[in-house]
N, C-alpha and C positions, 0 to 999 in steps of 0.2 A: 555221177557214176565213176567218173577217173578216179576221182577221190580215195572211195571206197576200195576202189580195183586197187589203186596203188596202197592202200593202208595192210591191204595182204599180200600184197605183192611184196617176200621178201629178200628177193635177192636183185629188188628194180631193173631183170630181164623182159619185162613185158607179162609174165608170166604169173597166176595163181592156183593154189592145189583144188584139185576138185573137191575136193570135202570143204572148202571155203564157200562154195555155190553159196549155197543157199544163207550162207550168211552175212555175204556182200548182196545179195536181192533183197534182201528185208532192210537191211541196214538202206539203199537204194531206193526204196518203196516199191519196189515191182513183185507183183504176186504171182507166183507160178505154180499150178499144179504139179504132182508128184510125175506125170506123163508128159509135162513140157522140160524138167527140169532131166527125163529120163535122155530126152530127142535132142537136147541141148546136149549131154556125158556123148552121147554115141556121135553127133552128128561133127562135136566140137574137140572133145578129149582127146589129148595126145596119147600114144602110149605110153607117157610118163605118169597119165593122168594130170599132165596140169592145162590151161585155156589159154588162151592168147587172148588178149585186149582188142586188139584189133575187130578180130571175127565174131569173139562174142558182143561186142556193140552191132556188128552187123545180124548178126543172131536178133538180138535184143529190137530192133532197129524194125525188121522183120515179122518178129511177134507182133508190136506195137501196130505196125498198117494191119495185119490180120485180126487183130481185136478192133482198132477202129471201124474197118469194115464192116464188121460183127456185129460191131454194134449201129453201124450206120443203115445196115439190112434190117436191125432189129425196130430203129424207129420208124423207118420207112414201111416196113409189117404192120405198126403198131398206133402210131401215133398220127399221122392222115388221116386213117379211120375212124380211129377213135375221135378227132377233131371233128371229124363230117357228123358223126353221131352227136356228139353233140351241138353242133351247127342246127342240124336237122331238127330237134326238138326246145332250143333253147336261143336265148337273143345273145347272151351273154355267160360270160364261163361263172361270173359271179350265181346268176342265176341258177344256170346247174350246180354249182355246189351247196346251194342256200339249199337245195333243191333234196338234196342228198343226201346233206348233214344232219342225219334223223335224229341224232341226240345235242343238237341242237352246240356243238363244241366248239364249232370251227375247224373242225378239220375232219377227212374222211376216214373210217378204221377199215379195215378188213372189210369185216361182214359189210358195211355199207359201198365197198368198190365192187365184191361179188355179187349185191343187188342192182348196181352200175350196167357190170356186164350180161346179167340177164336181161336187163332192160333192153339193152341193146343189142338183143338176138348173139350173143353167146361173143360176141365180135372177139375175142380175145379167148386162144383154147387153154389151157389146165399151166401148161407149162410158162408161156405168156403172161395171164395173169399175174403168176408170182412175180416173173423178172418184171414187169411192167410197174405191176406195185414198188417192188425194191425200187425202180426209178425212180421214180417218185417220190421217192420216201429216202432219199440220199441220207440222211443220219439216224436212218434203222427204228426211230421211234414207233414205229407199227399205225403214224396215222400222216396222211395225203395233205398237207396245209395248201392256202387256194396259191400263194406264191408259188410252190413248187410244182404246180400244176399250170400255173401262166407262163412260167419261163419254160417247163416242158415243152408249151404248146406256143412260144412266142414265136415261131418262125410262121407257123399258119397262122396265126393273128395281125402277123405285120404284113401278111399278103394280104390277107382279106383286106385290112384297111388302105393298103395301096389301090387296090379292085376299088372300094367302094370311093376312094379319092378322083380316082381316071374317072369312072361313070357319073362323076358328081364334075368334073370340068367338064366332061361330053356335052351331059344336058345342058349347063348353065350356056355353053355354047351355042348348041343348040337354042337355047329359047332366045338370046341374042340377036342369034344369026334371022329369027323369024319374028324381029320386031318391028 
């Protein structure tokens, strides 16, 4: 981000014109709506109109825990559940996707994640399904591969397999202990 700050930065006071916004954040990779970049002019702009380096990393800095968040609420909504659900009817995630994969492709499209979530009493509402899909679907191809659907869900699967590891030293112990 210095980088970039500094490539417009042309009098190397710290300082860049507003009208460069938006094209040190792209250049940057950072995507911002037309209302974050409005809150960033009011919140950061000098009356010269130009930014300070400083404040806008701390700006920047800012957004970034707010979107983490955002998105850490969004899994925590989404993907629990969704994992119980299929917990509940299935042994294995390979399972449920053989399961689901109605054209038989290897991977799930749309309509087969919207038959998903009816199955499983609506678990995901209107708005949800779409971003959940998009998750999922990280390079936009419109279909759910079982990889990006295991590393979705590997945080619940490396629990469960810890769970099933402790009750499987328990008993063995157990049957030991009463030999």
């Amino acid at each position: 981000m210095n980088a970039v700050f500094r490539k417009y930065d042309s009098t190397d006071g710290g300082y860049v014109p507003a009208e460069k916004l938006r094209i040190i954040f792209l250049e940057a990779g950072l995507s911002l709506d037309e209302s974050e970049l409005e809150l960033i002019e009011v919140a950061y702009g000098h009356h010269q109109e130009i930014f300070d380096y400083r404040k806008l990393v701390e700006l920047i800095k800012c957004h970034i825990n707010r979107r983490n968040e955002a998105e850490n609420e969004f899994k925590r909504r989404t993907l629990r559940p969704f994992y119980g659900k299929i917990r509940e009817k299935f042994a294995t995630i390979g399972e449920f996707f053989r399961f689901y994969d109605n054209n038989a492709d290897r991977t799930i499209d749309k309509s087969e994640f919207i038959k998903i979530n009816q199955d499983f009493d609506h678990i995901l509402n209107t708005t949800d399904i779409v971003d959940f899909f998009n998750y999922l679907d990280p390079n936009s191809s419109g279909k759910i591969h079982c990889y990006n659907l295991n590393q979705a869900l590997r945080q619940f699967i490396e629990a469960d397999a810890r769970t099933v590891r402790a009750l499987l030293i328990v008993k063995s112990a157990h049957l030991f202990a009463y030999r």
